[in-house]
Z-matrix of the N, CA and C atoms (Angstrom, degrees):
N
C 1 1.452
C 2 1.525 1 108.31
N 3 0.896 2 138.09 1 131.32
C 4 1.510 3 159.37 2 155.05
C 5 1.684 4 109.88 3 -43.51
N 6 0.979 5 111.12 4 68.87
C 7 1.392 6 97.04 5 178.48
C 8 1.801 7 124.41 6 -80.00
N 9 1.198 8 101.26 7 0.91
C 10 1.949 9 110.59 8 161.44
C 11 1.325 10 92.34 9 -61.52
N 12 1.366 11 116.90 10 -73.67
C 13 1.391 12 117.83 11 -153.18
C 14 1.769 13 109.24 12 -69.69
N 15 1.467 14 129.18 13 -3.23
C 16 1.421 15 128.72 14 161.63
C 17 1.712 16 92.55 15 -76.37
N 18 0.801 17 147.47 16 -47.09
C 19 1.653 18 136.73 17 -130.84
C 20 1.988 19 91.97 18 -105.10
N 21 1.386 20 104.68 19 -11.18
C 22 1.798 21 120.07 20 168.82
C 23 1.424 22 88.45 21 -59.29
N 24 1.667 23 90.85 22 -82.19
C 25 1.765 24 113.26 23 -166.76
C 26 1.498 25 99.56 24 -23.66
N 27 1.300 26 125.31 25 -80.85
C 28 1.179 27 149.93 26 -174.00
C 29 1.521 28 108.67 27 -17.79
N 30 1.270 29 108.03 28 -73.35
C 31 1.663 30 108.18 29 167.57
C 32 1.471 31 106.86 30 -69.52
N 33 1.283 32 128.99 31 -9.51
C 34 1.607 33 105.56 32 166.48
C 35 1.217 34 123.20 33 -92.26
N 36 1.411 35 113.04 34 12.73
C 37 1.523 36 127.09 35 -164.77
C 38 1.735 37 94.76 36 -95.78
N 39 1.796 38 97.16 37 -53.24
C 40 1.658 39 126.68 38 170.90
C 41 1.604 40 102.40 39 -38.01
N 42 1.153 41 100.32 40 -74.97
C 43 1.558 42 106.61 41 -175.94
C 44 1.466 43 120.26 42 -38.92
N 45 1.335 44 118.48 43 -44.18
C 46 1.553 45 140.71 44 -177.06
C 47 1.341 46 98.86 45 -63.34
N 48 1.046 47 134.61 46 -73.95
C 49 1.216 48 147.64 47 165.49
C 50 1.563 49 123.47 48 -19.92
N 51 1.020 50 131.25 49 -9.67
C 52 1.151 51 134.69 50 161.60
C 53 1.714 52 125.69 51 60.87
N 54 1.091 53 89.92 52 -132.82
C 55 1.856 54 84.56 53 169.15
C 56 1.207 55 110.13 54 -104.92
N 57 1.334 56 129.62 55 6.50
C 58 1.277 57 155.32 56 153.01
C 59 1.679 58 104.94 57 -38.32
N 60 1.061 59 128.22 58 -44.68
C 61 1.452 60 149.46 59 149.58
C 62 1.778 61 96.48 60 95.43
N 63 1.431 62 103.68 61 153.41
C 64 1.287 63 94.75 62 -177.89
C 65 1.925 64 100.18 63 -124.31
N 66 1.612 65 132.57 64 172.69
C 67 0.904 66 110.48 65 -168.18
C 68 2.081 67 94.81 66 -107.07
N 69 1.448 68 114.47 67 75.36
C 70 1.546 69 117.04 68 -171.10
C 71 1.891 70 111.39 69 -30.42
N 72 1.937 71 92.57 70 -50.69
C 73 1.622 72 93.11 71 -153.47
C 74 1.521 73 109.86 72 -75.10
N 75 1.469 74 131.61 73 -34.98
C 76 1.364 75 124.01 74 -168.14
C 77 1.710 76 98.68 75 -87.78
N 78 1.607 77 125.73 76 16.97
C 79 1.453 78 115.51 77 170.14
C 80 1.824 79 110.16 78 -114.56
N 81 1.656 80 104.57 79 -13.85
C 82 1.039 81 107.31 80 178.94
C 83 1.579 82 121.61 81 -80.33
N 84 1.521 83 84.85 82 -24.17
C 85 1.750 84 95.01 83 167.31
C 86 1.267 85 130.54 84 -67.95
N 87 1.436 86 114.73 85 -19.81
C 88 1.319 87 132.50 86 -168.35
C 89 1.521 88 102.25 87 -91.77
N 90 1.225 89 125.41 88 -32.94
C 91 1.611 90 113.70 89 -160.81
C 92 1.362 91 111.17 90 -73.62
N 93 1.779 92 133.38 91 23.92
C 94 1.373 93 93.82 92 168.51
C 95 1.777 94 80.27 93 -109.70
N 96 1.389 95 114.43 94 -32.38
C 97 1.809 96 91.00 95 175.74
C 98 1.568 97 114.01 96 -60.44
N 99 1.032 98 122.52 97 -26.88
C 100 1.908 99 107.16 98 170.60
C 101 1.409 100 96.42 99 -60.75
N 102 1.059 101 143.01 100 -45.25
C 103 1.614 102 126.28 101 -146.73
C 104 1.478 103 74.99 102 -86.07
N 105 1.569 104 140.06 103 -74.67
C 106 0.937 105 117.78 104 -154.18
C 107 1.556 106 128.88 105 -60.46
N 108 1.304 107 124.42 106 -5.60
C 109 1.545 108 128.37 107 -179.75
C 110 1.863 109 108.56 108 -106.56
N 111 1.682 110 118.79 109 -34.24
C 112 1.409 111 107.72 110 156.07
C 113 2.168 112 128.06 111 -77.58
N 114 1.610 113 90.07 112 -11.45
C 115 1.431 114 100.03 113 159.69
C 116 1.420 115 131.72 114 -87.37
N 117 1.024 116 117.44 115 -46.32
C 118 1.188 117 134.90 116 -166.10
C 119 1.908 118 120.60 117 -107.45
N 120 1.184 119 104.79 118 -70.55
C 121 1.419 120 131.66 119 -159.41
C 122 2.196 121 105.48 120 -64.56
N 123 1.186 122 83.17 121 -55.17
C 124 1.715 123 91.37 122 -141.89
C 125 1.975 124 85.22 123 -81.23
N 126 1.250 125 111.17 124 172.56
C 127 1.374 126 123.35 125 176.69
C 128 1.797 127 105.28 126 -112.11
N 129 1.130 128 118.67 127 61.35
C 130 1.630 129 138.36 128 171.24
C 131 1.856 130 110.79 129 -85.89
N 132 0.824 131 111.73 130 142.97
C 133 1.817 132 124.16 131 -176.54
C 134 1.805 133 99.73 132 -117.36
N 135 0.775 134 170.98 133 105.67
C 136 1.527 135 173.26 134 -105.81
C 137 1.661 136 99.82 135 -133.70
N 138 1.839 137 116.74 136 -47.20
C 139 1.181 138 130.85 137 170.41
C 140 1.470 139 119.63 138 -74.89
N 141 1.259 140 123.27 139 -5.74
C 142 1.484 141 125.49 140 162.89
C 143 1.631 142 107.78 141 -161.79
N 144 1.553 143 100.78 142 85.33
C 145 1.984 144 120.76 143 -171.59
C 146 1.415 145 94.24 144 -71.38
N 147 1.430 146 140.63 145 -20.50
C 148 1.259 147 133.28 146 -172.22
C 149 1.436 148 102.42 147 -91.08
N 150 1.455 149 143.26 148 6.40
C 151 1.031 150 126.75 149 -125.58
C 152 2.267 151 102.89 150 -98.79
N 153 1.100 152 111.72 151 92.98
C 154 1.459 153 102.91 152 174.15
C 155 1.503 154 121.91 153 27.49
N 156 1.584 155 110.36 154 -71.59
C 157 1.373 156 103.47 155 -152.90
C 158 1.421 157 95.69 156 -95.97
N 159 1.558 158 143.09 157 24.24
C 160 1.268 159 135.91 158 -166.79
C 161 1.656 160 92.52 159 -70.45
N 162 1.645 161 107.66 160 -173.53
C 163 1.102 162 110.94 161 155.99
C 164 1.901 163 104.76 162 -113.68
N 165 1.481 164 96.42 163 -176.00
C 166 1.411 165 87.14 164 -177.07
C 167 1.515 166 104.29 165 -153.04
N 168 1.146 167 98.24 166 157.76
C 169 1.431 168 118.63 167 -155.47
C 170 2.082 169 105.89 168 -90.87
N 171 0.962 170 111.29 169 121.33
C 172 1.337 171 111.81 170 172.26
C 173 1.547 172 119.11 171 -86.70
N 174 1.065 173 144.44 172 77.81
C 175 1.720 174 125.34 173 -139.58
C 176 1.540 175 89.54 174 -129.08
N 177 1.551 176 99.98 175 126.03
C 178 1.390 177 125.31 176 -166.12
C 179 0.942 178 115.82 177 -138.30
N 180 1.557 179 119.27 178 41.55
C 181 1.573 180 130.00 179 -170.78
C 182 1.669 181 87.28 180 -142.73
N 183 1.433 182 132.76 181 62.33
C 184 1.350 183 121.57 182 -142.02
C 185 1.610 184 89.48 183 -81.90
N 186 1.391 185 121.44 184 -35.24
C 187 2.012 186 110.41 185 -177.34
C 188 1.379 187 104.11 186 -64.86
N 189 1.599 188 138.38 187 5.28
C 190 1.229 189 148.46 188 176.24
C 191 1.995 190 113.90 189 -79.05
N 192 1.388 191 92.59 190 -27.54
C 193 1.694 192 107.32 191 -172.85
C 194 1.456 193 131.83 192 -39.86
N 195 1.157 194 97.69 193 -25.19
C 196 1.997 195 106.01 194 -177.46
C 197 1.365 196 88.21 195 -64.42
N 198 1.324 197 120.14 196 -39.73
C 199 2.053 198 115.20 197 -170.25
C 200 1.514 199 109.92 198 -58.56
N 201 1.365 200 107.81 199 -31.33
C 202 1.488 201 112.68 200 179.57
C 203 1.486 202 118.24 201 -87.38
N 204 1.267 203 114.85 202 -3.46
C 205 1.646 204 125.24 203 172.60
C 206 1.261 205 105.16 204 -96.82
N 207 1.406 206 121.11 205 -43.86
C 208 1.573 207 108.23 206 -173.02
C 209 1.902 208 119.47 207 -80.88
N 210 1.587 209 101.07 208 -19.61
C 211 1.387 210 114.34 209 147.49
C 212 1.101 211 135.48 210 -32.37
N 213 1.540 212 100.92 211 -61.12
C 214 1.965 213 122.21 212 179.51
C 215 1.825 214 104.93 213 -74.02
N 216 1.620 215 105.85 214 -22.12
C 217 1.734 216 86.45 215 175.61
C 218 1.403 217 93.08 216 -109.52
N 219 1.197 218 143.13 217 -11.47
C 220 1.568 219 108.29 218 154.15
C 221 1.999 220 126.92 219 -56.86
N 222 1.321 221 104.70 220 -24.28
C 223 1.646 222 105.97 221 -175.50
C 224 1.878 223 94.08 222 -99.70
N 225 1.597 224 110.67 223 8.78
C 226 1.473 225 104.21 224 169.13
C 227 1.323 226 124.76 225 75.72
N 228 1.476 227 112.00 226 24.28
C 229 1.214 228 130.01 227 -176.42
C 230 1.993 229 106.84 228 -88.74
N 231 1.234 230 94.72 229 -40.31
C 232 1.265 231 104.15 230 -168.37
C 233 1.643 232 110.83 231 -126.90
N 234 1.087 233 137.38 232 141.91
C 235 2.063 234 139.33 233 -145.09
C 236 1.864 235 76.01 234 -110.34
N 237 1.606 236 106.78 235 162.36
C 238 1.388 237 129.71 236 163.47
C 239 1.607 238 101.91 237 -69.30
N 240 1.423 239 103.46 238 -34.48
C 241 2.082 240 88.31 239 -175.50
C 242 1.958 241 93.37 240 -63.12
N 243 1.059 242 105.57 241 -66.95
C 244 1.964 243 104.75 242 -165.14
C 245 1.539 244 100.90 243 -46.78
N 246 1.008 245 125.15 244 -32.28
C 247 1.695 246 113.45 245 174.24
C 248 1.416 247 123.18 246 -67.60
N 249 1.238 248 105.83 247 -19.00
C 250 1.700 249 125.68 248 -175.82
C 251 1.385 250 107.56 249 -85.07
N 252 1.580 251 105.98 250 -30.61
C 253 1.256 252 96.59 251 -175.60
C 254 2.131 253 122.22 252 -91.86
N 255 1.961 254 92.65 253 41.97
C 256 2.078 255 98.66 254 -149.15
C 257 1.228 256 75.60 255 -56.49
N 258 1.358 257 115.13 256 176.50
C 259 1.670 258 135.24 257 172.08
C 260 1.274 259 135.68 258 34.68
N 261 1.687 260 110.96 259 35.55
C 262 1.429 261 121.47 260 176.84
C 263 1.683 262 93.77 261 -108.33
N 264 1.410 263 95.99 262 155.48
C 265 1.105 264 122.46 263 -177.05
C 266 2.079 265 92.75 264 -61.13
N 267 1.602 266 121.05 265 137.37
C 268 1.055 267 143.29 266 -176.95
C 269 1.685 268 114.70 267 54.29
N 270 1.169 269 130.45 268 36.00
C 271 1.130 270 155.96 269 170.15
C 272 1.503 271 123.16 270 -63.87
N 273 1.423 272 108.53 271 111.67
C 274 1.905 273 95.61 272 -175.32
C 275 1.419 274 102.02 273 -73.69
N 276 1.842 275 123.13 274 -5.00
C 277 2.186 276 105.78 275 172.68
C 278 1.300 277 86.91 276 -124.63
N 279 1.969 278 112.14 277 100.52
C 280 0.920 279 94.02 278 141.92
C 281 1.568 280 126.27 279 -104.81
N 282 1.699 281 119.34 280 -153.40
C 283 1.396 282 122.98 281 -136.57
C 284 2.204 283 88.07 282 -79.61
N 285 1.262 284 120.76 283 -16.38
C 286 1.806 285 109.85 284 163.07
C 287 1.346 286 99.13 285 -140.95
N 288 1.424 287 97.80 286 161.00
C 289 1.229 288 132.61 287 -152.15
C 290 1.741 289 87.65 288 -74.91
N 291 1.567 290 103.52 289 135.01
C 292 1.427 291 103.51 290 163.54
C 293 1.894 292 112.72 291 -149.22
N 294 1.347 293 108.89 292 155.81
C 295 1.703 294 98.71 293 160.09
C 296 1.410 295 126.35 294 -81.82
N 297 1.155 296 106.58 295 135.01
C 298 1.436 297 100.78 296 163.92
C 299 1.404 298 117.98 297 -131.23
């Protein structure tokens, strides 16, 4: 995983976000364990994220979350437009982590 190009995303997520404010420092900390657990670590499929036998992530650092969005569009889970759009009203990233 590219983690230059997560810590881009990251401030372009910031930027998008407006005065809406984004939380930069507790997601910038996170991106080399996202790269290393959606790269490396965890048993995730990118072409089927729902998939039974994945593992799954318990993430409880929720002002940490932009790390976990720019994660999911490096393994292509998630496009640069839906990341652009963090904290708009009907948004699949919004500002904490939730299931849906």
């Amino acid at each position: 995983m590219n983690t230059r190009e997560m810590r881009i995303d990251l401030l372009k997520m910031g930027l998008a976000a407006k005065s809406a404010g984004a939380h930069l420092g507790g997601s910038l900390s996170l991106v080399e364990v996202m790269a290393a657990l959606y790269g490396e670590v965890m048993r995730f499929d990118s072409a089927n994220p729902q998939a039974e036998n994945r593992d799954r992530l318990i993430f409880s650092k929720g002002h940490g979350v932009m790390a976990q969005y720019v994660a999911l569009k490096q393994v292509g889970v998630l496009t640069e437009e839906e990341l652009l759009t963090y904290k708009t009203t009907g948004s699949v990233v919004s500002a904490h982590p939730s299931i849906h």
